[in-house]
N, C-alpha and C positions, 0 to 999 in steps of 0.2 A: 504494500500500500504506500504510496505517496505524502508527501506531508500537506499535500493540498488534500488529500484525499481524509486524511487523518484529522485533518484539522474539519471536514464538514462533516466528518462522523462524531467528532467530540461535541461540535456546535449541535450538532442534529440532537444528542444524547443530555444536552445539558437542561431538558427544559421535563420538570417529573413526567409532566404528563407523558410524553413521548414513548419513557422508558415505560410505565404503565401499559401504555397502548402495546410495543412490543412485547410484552410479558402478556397480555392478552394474545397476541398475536402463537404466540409461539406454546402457548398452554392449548388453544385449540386444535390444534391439530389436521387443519382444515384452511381454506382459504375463507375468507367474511367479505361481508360488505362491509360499507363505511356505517351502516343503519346497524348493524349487529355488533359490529366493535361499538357504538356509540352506547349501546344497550348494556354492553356489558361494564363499560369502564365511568358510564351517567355521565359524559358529556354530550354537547349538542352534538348531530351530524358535522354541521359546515365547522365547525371546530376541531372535528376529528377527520375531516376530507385535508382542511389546512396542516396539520402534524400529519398527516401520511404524505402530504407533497413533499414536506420536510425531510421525512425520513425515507423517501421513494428517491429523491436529489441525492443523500449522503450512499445510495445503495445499499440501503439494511431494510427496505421493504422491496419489495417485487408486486407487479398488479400485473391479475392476467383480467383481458379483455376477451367478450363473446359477443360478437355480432347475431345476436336473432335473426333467424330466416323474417320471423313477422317484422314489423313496423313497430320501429319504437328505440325509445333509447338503448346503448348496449346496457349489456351486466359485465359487474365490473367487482372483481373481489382482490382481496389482498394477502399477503404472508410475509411474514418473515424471511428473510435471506440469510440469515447467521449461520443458524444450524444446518439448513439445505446445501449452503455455500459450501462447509465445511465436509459436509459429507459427499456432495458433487464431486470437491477434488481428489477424495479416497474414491470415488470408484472408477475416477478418470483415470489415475494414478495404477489402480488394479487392473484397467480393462490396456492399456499400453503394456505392463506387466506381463499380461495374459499373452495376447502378444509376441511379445519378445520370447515369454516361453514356447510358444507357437511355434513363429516362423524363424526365430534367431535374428532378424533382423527386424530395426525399427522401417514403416512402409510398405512394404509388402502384401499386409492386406489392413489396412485401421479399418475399414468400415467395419470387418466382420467381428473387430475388436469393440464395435458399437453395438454392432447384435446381441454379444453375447452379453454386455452390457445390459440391453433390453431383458432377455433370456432371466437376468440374475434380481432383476427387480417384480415387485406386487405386477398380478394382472391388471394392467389400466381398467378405468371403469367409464365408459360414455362412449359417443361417436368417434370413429378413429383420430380424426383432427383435432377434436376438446382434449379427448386423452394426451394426446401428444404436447399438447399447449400447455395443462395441465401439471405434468411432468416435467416439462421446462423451465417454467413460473418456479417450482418450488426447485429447483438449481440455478435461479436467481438472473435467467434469460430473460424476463420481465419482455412475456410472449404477447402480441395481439392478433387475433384470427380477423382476416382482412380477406373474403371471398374463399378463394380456395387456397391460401397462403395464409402462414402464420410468420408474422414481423419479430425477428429477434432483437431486443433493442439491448442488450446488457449483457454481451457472453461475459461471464465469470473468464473465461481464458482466453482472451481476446490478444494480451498482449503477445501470449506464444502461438495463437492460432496465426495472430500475421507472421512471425518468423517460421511458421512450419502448417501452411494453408493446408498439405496435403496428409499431412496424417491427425492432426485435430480437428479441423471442420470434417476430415469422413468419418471420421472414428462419433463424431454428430451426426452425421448424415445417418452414419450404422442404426444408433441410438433411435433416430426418429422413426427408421424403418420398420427397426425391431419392434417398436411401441405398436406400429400402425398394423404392421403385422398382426401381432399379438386381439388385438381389438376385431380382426377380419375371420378370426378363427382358421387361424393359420395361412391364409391363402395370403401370396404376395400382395404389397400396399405399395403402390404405385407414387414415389417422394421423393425430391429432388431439393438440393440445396443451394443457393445463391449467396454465397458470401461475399461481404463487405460492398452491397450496392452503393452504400454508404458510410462514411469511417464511421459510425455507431451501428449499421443495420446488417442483418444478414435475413434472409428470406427460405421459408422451406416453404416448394410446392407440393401439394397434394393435384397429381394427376388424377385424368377421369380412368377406368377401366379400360384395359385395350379388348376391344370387338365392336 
């Protein structure tokens, strides 16, 4: 972490409520609304929207966003990044490992290093795209479903995915597939990755079915 970085996680951390809301956050176990954390910690909503911009800035919250098929505003829930964060890098850390014990070499295959990845974690639960959005959010990609793509706006490993595009964005790429897989009941999921359309965005598509 940065000392710019350090310094707007201290700033974010210094105000109780904040730390409440994260202790809310991270006891539930679950992503919330800004209406459910408000419930639980008796502050107003627009109060508790205001400390989650707060702490969504310093990177210690994540929000994933869901576009409704229907009309209407999205849904929009939040989490913690701490704990996810921390445990994101232990299994990045494992599925490179895996890897290396694999193929002997780093390269060679990272996607399938992402599968197994997928393979190693909970069955996702919802449509193959929520699942996968889902799963990101709480590794702290702070994901929004936008059509048939999901907007990464916050890779955790961003700085080594630009020094090493090819084996950390696929060893992601693995990861999504495996998720979307998984949710399809086994049959291949059709998911493609776009890295760094933008220096903060990376984009996964979800293709239609081939026939």
């Amino acid at each position: 972490m940065s000392d710019a970085q350090s310094a707007n996680v201290h700033a974010a951390l210094a105000v109780p409520a904040r730390r409440e809301l994260l202790d809310a956050l991270e006891s539930a176990g679950q992503p919330l609304t800004a209406q459910q954390i408000a419930k639980a910690i008796g502050l107003h909503v627009t109060t508790v929207r205001f400390h989650l911009d707060q702490l969504e800035q310093a990177g210690l919250v994540a929000r994933e966003v869901h576009h409704e098929s229907r009309r209407g505003r999205p849904s929009v829930r939040y989490q913690s990044t701490a704990t996810h964060g921390e445990q994101a890098s232990d299994q990045m850390i494992g599925a490179l490992a895996g890897m290396l014990a694999t193929n002997g070499a780093p390269g060679e295959d990272p996607r399938a290093a992402g599968l197994r990845w997928a393979a190693g974690l909970d069955r996702p639960a919802g449509e193959h795209q929520q699942a996968v959005a889902s799963e990101f959010a709480r590794m702290g990609f702070s994901p929004t479903i936008a059509g048939s793509s999901i907007e990464l706006h916050s890779c955790p490993f961003r700085e080594a995915a630009r020094v090493h595009p090819g084996i950390v964005c696929q060893v992601h790429l693995g990861l999504a597939q495996g998720l979307a897989t998984r949710t399809h009941n086994g049959e291949q999921a059709h998911v493609e990755l776009e890295p760094f359309v933008a220096p903060d965005l990376c984009l996964l598509h979800f293709l239609p079915e081939a026939g």
